[in-house]
C-alpha positions in Angstrom: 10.1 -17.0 -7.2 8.6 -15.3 -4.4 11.1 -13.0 -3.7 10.5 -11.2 -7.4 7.0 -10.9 -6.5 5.4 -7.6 -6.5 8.7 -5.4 -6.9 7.4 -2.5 -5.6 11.0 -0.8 -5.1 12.4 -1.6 -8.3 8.8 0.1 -10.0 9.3 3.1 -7.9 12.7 3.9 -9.7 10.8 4.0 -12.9 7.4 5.4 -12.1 6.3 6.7 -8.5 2.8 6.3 -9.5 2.8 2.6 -8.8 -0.3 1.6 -7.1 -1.5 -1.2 -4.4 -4.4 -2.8 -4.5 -6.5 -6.5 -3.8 -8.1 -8.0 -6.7 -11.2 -9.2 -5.2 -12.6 -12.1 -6.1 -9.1 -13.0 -7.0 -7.7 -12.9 -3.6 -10.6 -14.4 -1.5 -11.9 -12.5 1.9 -12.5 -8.7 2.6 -10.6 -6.0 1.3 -7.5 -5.7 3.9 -5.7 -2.0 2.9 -3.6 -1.7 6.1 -2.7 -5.5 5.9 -1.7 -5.0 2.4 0.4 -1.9 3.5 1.9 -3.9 5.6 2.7 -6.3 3.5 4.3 -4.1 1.4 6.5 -2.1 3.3 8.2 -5.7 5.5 7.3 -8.4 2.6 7.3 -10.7 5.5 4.9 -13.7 5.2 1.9 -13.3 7.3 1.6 -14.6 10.5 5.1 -14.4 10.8 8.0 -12.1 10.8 11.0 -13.7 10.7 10.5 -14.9 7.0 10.8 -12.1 4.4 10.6 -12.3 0.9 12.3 -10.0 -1.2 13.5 -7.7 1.7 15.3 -5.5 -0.9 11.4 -4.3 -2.7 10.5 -3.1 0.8 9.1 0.4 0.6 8.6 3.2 2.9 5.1 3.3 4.8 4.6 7.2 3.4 5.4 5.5 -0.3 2.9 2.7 0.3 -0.2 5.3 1.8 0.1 7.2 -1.7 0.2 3.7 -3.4 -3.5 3.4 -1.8 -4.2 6.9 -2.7 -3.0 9.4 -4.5 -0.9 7.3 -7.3 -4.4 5.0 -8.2 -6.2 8.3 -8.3 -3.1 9.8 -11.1 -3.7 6.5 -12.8 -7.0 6.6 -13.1 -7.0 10.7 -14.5 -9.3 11.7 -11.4 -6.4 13.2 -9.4 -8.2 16.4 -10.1 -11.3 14.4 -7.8 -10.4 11.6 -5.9 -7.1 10.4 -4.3 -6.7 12.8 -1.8 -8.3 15.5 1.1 -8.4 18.3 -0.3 -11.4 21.3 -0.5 -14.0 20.4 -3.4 -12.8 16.5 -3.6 -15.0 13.5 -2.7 -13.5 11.4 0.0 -13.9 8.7 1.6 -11.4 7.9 4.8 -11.5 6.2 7.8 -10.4 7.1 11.3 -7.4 4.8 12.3 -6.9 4.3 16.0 -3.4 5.3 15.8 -0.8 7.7 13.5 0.2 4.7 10.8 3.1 6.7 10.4 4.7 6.0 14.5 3.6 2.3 14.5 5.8 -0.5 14.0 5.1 -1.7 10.3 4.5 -5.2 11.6 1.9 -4.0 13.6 0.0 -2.3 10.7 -3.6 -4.5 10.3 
Protein backbone atom coordinates (compact mmCIF):
# COMPACT_ATOMS: atom_id res chain seq x y z
CA UNK A 1 0.00 0.00 0.00
CA UNK A 2 2.73 2.21 0.55
CA UNK A 3 4.15 2.17 -2.59
CA UNK A 4 0.77 3.93 -4.21
CA UNK A 5 1.12 6.57 -1.67
CA UNK A 6 1.43 10.05 -2.73
CA UNK A 7 1.89 9.45 -6.59
CA UNK A 8 3.48 12.40 -7.31
CA UNK A 9 4.74 11.21 -10.95
CA UNK A 10 1.64 9.70 -12.05
CA UNK A 11 -0.23 13.45 -10.99
CA UNK A 12 2.33 15.23 -12.90
CA UNK A 13 1.27 13.56 -16.27
CA UNK A 14 -2.10 14.94 -15.62
CA UNK A 15 -1.68 18.29 -13.97
CA UNK A 16 1.94 19.88 -13.26
CA UNK A 17 0.33 22.07 -10.71
CA UNK A 18 0.43 19.37 -8.10
CA UNK A 19 1.49 20.64 -4.87
CA UNK A 20 3.45 19.38 -1.54
CA UNK A 21 2.73 20.26 1.57
CA UNK A 22 2.41 18.92 5.68
CA UNK A 23 -0.88 18.98 7.21
CA UNK A 24 -0.04 20.20 10.51
CA UNK A 25 -1.56 19.06 13.26
CA UNK A 26 -2.11 16.04 11.12
CA UNK A 27 1.43 15.07 10.84
CA UNK A 28 2.84 15.92 14.38
CA UNK A 29 6.28 18.13 14.73
CA UNK A 30 7.46 21.31 12.86
CA UNK A 31 6.84 22.03 9.42
CA UNK A 32 9.90 20.07 7.58
CA UNK A 33 9.82 21.59 3.62
CA UNK A 34 13.29 20.36 2.57
CA UNK A 35 12.63 16.92 4.46
CA UNK A 36 9.50 16.65 2.57
CA UNK A 37 11.36 17.53 -0.71
CA UNK A 38 13.34 14.96 0.01
CA UNK A 39 11.03 12.70 0.59
CA UNK A 40 9.49 13.28 -2.50
CA UNK A 41 12.09 13.22 -4.97
CA UNK A 42 13.85 9.35 -3.32
CA UNK A 43 10.47 8.02 -1.60
CA UNK A 44 12.98 6.37 0.62
CA UNK A 45 11.79 5.71 4.27
CA UNK A 46 13.49 8.10 6.60
CA UNK A 47 16.37 7.30 8.37
CA UNK A 48 17.16 5.08 5.82
CA UNK A 49 18.01 4.75 2.25
CA UNK A 50 18.09 1.51 1.09
CA UNK A 51 14.24 1.09 1.43
CA UNK A 52 12.12 2.93 -1.20
CA UNK A 53 8.70 2.94 -1.72
CA UNK A 54 7.23 3.55 -4.94
CA UNK A 55 10.62 4.35 -6.71
CA UNK A 56 8.68 4.82 -9.96
CA UNK A 57 6.54 8.33 -8.32
CA UNK A 58 10.05 9.74 -7.76
CA UNK A 59 10.19 13.33 -9.11
CA UNK A 60 12.85 15.68 -10.06
CA UNK A 61 14.21 18.09 -7.28
CA UNK A 62 13.33 21.28 -9.76
CA UNK A 63 9.62 19.61 -10.03
CA UNK A 64 9.32 19.21 -6.30
CA UNK A 65 10.76 23.19 -5.49
CA UNK A 66 7.71 24.40 -7.64
CA UNK A 67 5.48 21.80 -5.84
CA UNK A 68 6.46 24.08 -2.62
CA UNK A 69 6.05 27.14 -4.54
CA UNK A 70 4.85 28.22 -7.50
CA UNK A 71 2.08 25.27 -8.22
CA UNK A 72 0.37 25.97 -4.46
CA UNK A 73 0.52 29.60 -5.36
CA UNK A 74 -1.51 28.67 -9.11
CA UNK A 75 -3.82 26.66 -6.94
CA UNK A 76 -4.59 29.02 -4.66
CA UNK A 77 -5.34 32.01 -7.75
CA UNK A 78 -2.49 34.30 -6.10
CA UNK A 79 0.17 33.32 -8.68
CA UNK A 80 -0.32 36.97 -9.69
CA UNK A 81 1.21 37.59 -5.60
CA UNK A 82 2.68 34.90 -4.01
CA UNK A 83 4.60 31.72 -5.15
CA UNK A 84 7.48 33.11 -6.52
CA UNK A 85 10.47 36.21 -6.59
CA UNK A 86 9.54 38.35 -8.61
CA UNK A 87 9.37 42.54 -8.49
CA UNK A 88 6.01 43.71 -6.67
CA UNK A 89 5.38 40.07 -5.06
CA UNK A 90 5.41 39.35 -1.20
CA UNK A 91 7.96 36.79 -0.37
CA UNK A 92 8.99 35.01 2.12
CA UNK A 93 12.39 32.70 1.52
CA UNK A 94 15.11 31.48 3.36
CA UNK A 95 18.81 31.32 2.80
CA UNK A 96 19.80 27.61 2.35
CA UNK A 97 23.48 26.79 3.10
CA UNK A 98 23.88 25.17 -0.04
CA UNK A 99 22.41 25.18 -4.02
CA UNK A 100 19.52 22.30 -3.32
CA UNK A 101 19.90 21.81 -6.85
CA UNK A 102 24.02 20.18 -6.56
CA UNK A 103 23.20 18.17 -3.37
CA UNK A 104 22.64 14.68 -3.26
CA UNK A 105 18.71 14.31 -2.77
CA UNK A 106 19.31 12.14 0.31
CA UNK A 107 21.05 14.75 1.84
CA UNK A 108 18.26 17.37 1.38
CA UNK A 109 16.99 18.20 5.34
Amino acid sequence: RTNRWAPLATAMKYNPHISIHQDTPGISGPPLPLLNIQTAVTRCERGNREVVYGAEQCISVHEAIKAYTVAPAWQLFMENKIGSLKVGKFADFVILSENPYNKSPHDLE
